[in-house]
N, C-alpha and C positions, 0 to 999 in steps of 0.2 A: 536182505539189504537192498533197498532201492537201486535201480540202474542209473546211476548219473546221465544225463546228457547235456553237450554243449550245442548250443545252436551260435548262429550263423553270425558271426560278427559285424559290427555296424560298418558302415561302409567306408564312413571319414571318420577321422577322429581315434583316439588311442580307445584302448577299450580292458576291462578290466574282469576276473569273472568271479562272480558271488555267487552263493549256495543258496536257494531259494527253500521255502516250506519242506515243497517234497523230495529235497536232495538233492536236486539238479543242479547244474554249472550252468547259469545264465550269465551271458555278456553283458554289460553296461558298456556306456560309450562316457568317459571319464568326465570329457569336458560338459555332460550334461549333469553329471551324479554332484559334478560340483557346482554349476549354477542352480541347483534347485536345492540342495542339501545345505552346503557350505558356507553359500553368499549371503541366504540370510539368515546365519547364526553370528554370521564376522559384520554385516551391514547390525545387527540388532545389538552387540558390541558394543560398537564404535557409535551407533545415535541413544542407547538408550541406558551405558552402564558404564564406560571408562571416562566421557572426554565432557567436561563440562559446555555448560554455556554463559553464553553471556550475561546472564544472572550470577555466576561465579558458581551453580550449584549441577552436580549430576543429579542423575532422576534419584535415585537414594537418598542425596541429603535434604532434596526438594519433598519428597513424600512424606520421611520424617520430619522434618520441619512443620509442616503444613498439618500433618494429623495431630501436633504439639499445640500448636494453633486453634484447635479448631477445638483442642479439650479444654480450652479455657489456661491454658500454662502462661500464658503469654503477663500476667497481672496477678495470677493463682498463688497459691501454696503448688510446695513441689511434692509431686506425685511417683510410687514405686516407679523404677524403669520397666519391670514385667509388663505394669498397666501400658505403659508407654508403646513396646512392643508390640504388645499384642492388636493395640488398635493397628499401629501402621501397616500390619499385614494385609488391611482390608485394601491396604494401596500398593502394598510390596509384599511378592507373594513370592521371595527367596529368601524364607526364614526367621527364626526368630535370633539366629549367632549371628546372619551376615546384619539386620537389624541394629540388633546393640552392638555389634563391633563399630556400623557406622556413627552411631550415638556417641560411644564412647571418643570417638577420634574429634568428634566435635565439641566436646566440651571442654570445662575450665580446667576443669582436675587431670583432664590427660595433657596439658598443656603443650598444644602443637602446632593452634593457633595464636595469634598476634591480639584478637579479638571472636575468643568462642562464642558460638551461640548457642550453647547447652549451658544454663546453671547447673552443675553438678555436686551430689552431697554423696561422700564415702569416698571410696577405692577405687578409681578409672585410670590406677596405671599411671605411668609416665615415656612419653615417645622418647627421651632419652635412655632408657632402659629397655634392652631387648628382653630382659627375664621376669621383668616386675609384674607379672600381670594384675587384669581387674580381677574387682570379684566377680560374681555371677548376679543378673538382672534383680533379682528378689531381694539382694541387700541393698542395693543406691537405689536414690532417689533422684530426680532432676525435674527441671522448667526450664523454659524459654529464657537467656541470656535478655538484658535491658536493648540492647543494640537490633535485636528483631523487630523492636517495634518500625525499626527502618526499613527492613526486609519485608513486612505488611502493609503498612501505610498505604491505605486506602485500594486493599485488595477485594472490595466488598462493590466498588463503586465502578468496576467496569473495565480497569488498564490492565490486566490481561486477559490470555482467554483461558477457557477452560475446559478440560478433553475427558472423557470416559474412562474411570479405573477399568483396568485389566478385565471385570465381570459385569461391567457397563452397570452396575448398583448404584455408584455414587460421580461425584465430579472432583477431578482436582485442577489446579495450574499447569498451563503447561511452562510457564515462567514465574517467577515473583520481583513483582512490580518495586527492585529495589531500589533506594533513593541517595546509595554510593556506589561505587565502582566497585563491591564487593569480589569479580572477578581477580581484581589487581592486590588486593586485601590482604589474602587469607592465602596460605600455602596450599594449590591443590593438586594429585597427582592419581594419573591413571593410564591406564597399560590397556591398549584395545587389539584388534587384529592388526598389527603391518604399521601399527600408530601409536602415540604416546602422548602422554599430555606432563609436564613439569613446570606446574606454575610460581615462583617464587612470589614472598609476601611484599608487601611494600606496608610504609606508614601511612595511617589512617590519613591525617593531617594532610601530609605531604601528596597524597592523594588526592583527596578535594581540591585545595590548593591548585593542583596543575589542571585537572581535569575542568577547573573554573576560570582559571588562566585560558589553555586550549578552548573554551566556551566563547570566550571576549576574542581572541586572537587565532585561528584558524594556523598560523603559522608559527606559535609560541615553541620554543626549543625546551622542550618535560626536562632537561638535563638541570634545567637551571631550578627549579622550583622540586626536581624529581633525584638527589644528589644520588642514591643509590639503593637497591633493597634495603630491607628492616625484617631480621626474623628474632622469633620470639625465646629463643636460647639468648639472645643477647651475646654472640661470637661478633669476634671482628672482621672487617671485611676488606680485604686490602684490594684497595681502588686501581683501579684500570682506566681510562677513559676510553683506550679504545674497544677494550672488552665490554664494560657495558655500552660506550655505543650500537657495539656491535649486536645488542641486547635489543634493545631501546628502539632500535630499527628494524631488525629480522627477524625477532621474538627468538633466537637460538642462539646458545653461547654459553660460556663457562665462566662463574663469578666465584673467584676463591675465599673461602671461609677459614679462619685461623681461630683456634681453644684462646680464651682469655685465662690468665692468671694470675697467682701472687706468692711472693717468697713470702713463709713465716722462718724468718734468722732466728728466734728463740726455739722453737722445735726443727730447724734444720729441713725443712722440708717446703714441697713444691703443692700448692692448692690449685687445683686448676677449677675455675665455677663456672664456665660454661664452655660448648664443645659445637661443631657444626652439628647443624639441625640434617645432616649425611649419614654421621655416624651413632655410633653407642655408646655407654660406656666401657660397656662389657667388651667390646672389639679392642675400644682402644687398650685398656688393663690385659687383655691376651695378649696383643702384640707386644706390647715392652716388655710381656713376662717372657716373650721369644724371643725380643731381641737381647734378654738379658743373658739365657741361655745358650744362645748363639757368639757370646764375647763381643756383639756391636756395641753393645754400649754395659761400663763397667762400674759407672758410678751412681748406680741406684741400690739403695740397700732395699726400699718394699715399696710397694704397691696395692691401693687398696679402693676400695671402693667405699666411700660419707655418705652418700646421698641421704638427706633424713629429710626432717621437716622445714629446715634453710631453704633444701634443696639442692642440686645435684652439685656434689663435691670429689674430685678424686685426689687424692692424698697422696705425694711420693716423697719419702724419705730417702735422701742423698748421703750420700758416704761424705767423709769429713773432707774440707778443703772443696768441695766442688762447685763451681764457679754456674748457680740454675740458668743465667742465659745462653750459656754453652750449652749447656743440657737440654733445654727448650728449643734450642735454632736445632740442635739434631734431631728432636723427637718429632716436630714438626714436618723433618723431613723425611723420617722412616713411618709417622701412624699417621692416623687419619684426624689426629689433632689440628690439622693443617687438609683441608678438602674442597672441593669442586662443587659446587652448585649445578650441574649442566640443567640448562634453561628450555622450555619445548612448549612456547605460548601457544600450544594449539588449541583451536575454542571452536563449541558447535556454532556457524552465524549463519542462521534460516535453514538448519538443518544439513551445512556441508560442515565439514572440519575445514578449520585455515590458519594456518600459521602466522600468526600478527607479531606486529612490537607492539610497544609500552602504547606510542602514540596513535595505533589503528587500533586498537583494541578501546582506549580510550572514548576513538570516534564515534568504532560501535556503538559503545556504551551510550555515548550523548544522543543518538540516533533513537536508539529503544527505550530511553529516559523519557525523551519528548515524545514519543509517539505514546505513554505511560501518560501523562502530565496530559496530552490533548486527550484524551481516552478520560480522563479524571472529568476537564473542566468539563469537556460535552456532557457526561454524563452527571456533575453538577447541576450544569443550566439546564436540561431536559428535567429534571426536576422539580427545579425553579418554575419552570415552566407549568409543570403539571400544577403546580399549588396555584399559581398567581391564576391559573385559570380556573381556578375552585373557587379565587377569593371573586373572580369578576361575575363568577353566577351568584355568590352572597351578597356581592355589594348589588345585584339588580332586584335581589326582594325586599334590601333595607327600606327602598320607597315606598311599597305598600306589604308589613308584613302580616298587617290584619289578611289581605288577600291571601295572601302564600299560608295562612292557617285556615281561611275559609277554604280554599280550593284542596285540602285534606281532608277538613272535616267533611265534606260536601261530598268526597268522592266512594261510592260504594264498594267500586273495588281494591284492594290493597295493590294489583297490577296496574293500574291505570292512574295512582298517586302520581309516577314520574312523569307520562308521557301530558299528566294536567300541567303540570307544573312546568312543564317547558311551551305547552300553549300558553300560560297564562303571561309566561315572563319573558319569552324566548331565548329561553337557554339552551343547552343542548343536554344529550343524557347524561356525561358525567358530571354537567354540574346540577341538574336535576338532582339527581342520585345522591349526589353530595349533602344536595338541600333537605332532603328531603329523608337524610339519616341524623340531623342535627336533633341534640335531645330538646327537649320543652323546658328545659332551664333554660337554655341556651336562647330558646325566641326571643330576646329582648335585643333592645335598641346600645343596650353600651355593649354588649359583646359583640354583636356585627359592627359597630363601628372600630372596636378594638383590633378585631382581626381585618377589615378592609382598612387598614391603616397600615398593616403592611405593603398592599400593592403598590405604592409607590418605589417604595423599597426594592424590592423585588425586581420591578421593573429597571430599578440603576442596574442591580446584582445582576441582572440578564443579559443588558447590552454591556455593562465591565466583562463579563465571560465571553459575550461574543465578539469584543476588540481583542480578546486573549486569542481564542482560535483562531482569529485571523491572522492575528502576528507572529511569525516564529518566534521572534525575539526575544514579546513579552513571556513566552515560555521557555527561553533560554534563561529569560532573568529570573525566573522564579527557580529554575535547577541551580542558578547557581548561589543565590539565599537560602536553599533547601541546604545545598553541600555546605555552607559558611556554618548553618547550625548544627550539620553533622559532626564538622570539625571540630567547633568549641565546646560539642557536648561528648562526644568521645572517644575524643583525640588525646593521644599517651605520646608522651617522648618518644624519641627514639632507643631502641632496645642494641642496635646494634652499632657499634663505636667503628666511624673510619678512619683508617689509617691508609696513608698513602704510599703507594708500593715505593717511589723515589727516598723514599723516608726510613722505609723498614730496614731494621737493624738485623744482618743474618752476623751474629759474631760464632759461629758453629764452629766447633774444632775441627781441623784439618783433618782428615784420614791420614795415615802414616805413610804415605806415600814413596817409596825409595828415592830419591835422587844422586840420578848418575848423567852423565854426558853423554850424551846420544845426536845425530847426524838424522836430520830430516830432509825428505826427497817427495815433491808434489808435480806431478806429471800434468801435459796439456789435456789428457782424457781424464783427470777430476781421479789418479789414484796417490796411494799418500802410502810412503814408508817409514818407519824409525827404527834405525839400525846403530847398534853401539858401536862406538871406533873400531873395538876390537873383533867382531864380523864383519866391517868393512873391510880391515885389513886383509884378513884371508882369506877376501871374495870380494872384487872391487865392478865386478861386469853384471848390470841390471838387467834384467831381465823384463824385458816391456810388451807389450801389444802393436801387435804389427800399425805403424805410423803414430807412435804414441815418441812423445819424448818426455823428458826432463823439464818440467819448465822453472821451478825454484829449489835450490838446495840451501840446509842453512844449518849452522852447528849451535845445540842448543840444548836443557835439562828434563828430565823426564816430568819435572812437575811444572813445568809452566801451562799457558792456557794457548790454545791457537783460534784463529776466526779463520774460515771458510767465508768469500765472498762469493755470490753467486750472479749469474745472469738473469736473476727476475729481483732485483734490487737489494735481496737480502743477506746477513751475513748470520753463521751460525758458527757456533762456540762451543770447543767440547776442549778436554785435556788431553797433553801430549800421554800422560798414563791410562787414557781412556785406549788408545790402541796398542796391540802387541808387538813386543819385541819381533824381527821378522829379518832376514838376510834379502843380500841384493839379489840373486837367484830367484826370489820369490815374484811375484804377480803386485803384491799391497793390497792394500785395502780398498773400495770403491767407494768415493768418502759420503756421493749421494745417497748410498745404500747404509752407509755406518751412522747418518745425522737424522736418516729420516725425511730430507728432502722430499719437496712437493715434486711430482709427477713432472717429468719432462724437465728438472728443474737441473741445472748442471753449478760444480764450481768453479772458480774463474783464476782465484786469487788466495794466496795462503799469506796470514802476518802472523809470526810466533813473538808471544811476550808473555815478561812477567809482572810488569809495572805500569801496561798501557801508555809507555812512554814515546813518542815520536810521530807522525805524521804520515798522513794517507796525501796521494797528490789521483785525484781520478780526471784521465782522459775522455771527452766524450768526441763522438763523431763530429760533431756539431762545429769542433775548434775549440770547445772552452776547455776550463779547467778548472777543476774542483779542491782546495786545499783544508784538509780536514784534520783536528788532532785526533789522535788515536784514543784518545781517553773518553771522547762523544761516546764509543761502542761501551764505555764500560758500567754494569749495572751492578747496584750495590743488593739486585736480589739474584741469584742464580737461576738466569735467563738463558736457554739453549738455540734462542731464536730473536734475531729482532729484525723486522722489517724495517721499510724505510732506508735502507743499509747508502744509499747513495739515489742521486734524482735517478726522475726515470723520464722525463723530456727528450734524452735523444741517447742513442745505443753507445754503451761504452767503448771506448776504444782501447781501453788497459788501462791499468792502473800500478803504483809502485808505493812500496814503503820506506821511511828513512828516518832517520833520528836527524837528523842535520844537513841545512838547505844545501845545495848544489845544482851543477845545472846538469839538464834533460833534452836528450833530442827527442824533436817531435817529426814523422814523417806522414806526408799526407801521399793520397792515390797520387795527385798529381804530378808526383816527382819530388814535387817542394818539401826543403829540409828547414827546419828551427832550432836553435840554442835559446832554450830560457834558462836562468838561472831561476829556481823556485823563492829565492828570499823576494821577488821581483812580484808575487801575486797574495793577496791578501790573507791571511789564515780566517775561517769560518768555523763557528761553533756548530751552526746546523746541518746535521750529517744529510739531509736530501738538498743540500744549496745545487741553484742551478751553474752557478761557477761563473768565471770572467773570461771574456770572449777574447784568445791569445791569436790564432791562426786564422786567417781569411780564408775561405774557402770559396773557387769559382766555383758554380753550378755542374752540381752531377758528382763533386769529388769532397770525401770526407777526411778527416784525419784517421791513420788506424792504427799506427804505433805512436807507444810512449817507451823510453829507454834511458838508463843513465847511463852519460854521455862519460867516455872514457878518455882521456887524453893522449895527443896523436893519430887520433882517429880519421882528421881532418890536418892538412896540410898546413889550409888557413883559416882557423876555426872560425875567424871574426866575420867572415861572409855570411855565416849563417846567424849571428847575431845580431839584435835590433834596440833600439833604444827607444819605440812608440811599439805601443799593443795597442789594438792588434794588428796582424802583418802578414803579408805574403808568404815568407818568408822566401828561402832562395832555389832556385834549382843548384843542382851539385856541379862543382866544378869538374873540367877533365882528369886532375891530378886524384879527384875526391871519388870519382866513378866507378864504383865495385857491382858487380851484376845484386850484391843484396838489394845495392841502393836504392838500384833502379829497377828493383821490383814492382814493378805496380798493384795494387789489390782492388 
């Protein structure tokens, strides 16, 4: 057996040790093993296998495509997939599975896009079935989809470039020159080192459309012309505005997708015809059949899976009496019939990844459109060019072509034709050359005159090409006549029906929730208890955190709902039965840790109801005042967060809740005390109002309590009362002077 030996470890750097040929233990130094090893298998990844570009294509669907192209598919009869295959490997050299897998996922039969670009004949599967697979390459046939012709359009003429297949044989694109925003189109997704790409689809239409709009107006709002994706399951999409803004702008986010369906009342049962483009069917049919099993839900007698030649159908037959939109608002809420989009517009732009919205992505797009389009005309008019300068050396022999036939005939060498012919005429050598390949039919007088009848022509066509390159515009205005005939030629409705989340009906049956009377307790450090009377009773001393108190107690039922307001504007909502029964003795709960609160994010404020009845009064430093009904927070879809919860102009100073106005002392740093009665200030529907300015405040001093005012409090309450807002209000009398009072903060 070989003697191992380790040698001498590197000097910086971690170090790791591998077995070399002859059995030895050699050290590596890590942080080299991985920039030479590692970096560029995750760099070769991320540019050349998971993350698309701004053509909407990775290098796979691009090679495929392009060697489809180049067999004549494009106009052809459709051709085995094997043939198909096999050619592309001359470009793609991972296979002939990872091949037609990519094939497959692009066409019409697998349907996944909105707009495939594979015509496909046979068995290619369906992305809504996890088990359906295709067949194998030798049975389907395919060709190029009608819509590539857009993807090509004028890839012969010079708009983009062209790089070395892998064994430098042949040439392909390294983009295609396409003439929609196919990026934004067509659903595409991929998983690289450390990165991701989740592009949702949009409609075609609605695409051109904005992307034409943005062309004219640099500042146009995509929301208005762009109302929200479109996939090709044709699921609903319950609208967000600020979710997809938040889309629309960051290119990251989550757009919720809901199963469309319909009651058949003569067979008793639930049809669901489409499902997010998320899930399966097959997932979603498992789940119910666990949640049947599980006793969550009781009123499904079966489950089945239609999918046939309609297309994808799942079938569920309800027990008698059962009311399917009860049934539906719950299954929504347990399966993945009701799902997340998460968004991840990352796109190759000059070779870095970048995370764009709707409308930089867009920019992109118009950017390498036109530089597509100038790359076209130049290479037009250089053509133009080359003929009109052929036609000017045949319109110089029209004058004498007896000549231009003697100085042939005359000439003994066959090498010394051209260079007679450009003494004789003063031409140069291509148009020598030119002349001087024209057949002997051709010498005549109406055929030179027929062809030097274009150069006038020609010469318009030249300089119209060269006001084009000059102007950006006039090539803004041709992308955008280009997209107008993309749109009306194939442009499909919208697949995906919205509905607006204010709108959406949850009528879900209640969970059986016990209801009993219970005693709620929410502390100044954000802890919350619920304790039944009958544990308060035998245990009445809480047990708290050193400097921690009591800040609201309130007697209330296990099923109502409570809101958490917090100090970064927002309020969160969970049920009095979402936490456990627990004694005073105990610690509670830590509510930022029970709701999932943002980082650093505290609670301020607890309101418990079960009818959203009654009114928010918020205090700001500022002296205003905010008068809100309690019903603004309430949402008719079961929301565990909503922002916006109150303004954020100026730091709250407290806030209180009440079913019926009364009045409130307000105390500021300065000393200064107020009596308002709250019927005295306007009620606001909008839950972020800035409020009505009640207290004056001198410079340096803010208001920082709000409190209901209790009677007797004050000797002579009417001192601190005012009949003009806003107001000073009073310093405290001698008889009214308690050390709280005149606390200062």
């Amino acid at each position: 057996m070989a003697k191992r030996r380790r040698t001498q470890p590197a000097a910086t750097g971690k170090t790791h040790g591998v077995i070399n040929g002859a059995g030895e233990v050699v050290e590596q130094n890590i942080d080299s093993t991985i920039r030479e090893n590692y970096m560029p298998y995750a760099m070769s990844v991320i540019l050349s296998r998971a993350i698309p570009e701004i053509d909407g294509f990775k290098p796979s669907h691009r090679k495929l495509l392009y060697t489809m192209y180049k067999m004549g598919l494009l106009n052809g009869a459709r051709t085995k997939s094997a043939n198909i295959v096999g050619a592309t490997m001359k470009l793609n050299p991972h296979g002939d599975l990872a091949i037609y897998d990519t094939m497959v996922r692009l066409s019409r039969g697998y349907e996944a896009l909105l707009h495939p670009y594979v015509d496909s004949k046979g068995n290619f599967g369906k992305f809504y079935s996890r088990d359906m697979a295709w067949a194998a390459s030798r049975y389907t046939e395919a060709k190029l989809d009608k819509i590539c012709n857009e993807l090509f359009r004028d890839i012969d003429k010079d708009t983009v470039d062209f790089v070395d297949n892998y064994d430098n044989t042949m040439k392909e694109p390294s983009l295609l020159p396409v003439a929609f925003p196919s990026v934004l189109v067509n659903t595409n997704t991929g998983i690289a080192v450390g990165m991701a790409s989740n592009i949702c689809s949009f409609n075609l239409k609605e695409i051109c459309e904005t992307t034409a709009a943005l062309i004219r107006d640099p500042n146009h709002d995509v929301m208005q012309t762009l109302p929200a994706p479109d996939f090709i399951g044709g699921c609903q999409i319950i609208y967000d505005e600020n979710a997809l803004r938040q889309v629309y702008e960051t290119g990251k986010g989550g757009i919720k997708l809901r199963a469309r369906y319909q009651y058949d009342k003569s067979a008793n049962c639930i049809d669901v015809l489409s499902i997010p483009s998320t899930t399966t069917c097959e997932v979603i049919i498992e789940k119910i059949i666990d949640l049947v099993k599980a006793g969550k839900i009781k009123d499904i007698a079966d489950v089945r899976d239609e999918t046939g030649i309609d297309g994808l159908k799942i079938t569920i037959d309800l027990k008698r009496g059962v009311d399917p939109d009860r049934l539906m608002a719950k299954l929504y809420r347990f399966t993945t019939l009701e799902d997340s989009f998460s968004c991840n517009f990352n796109v190759l732009i000059g070779g870095v990844p970048r995370v764009l919205g709707v409308k930089a992505l867009l920019e992109e797009w118009i950017a390498f459109r036109i530089e597509c389009v100038r790359r076209r005309t130049y290479f037009d008019r250089n053509k133009k060019a080359e003929k009109l300068h052929l036609l000017k050396g045949l319109e110089a022999i029209l004058l004498d072509i007896d000549k231009a036939v003697k100085i042939v005939r005359e000439t003994d060498e066959e090498a010394e034709v051209v260079p007679n012919l450009m003494i004789g005429f003063g031409i140069d050598e291509v148009q020598a050359e030119y002349v001087a390949e024209i057949k002997l039919r051709h010498l005549n007088r109406e055929y030179i005159l027929k062809r030097t009848a274009e150069i006038e022509a020609l010469e318009k066509e030249i300089a119209e090409l060269d006001e084009i390159l000059k102007s950006k515009t006039r090539i803004k205005t041709i992308i955008v006549k280009e997209l107008k005939e993309i749109a009306e030629k194939y442009g499909q409705p919208r697949k995906s029906i919205i509905i607006y989340e204010d709108i959406v009906s949850y009528t879900e049956e209640k969970d059986d929730v016990p209801d009993y009377p219970v005693n709620l307790f929410f502390t100044k450090e954000g802890y919350f208890k619920k304790i039944t009377p009958q544990s308060l009773r035998m245990s009445s001393n809480h047990k708290l955190k050193d400097g921690d108190e009591i800040a609201q107690t309130c007697e209330f039922s296990n099923n109502g709902e409570l809101l958490f307001f917090t100090d970064k504007c927002q309020v969160y909502k969970a049920k009095a039965a979402d936490f456990t029964d627990t004694k005073a003795s105990a610690l509670g709960e830590y509510v930022p840790a029970k709701l999932g609160m943002d980082e650093g994010e505290n609670a301020v404020y607890m309101v418990a109801t079960k009818d959203y009845k009654g009114i928010l009064l918020f205090a700001f430093e500022n002296g205003k005042l905010a008068k809100v009904p309690l019903e603004a927070y309430q949402t008719k879809t079961n929301r565990k967060k909503l922002t916006g919860a109150y303004s954020d102009k100026s730091p709250l100073a407290g806030m209180v809740f009440f079913t019926e106005d009364k009045e409130f002392l307000l105390k500021a740093s300065s000393g200064r005390m107020l009596l308002i009665h709250s019927g005295a200030i306007n009620l606001k529907t909008t839950r972020s109002t800035q409020g009505v300015a009640v207290m004056k405040l001198k410079k340096g001093h803010r208001l920082f309590e709000i409190s209901e005012y209790v009677e007797g409090t004050f000797a002579k309450p009417q001192r601190y009362r005012t009949k003009t807002l806003p107001t000073l209000g009073a310093m405290p009398a001698n008889e009214d002077s308690t050390d709280e009072q005149l606390t200062l903060i």
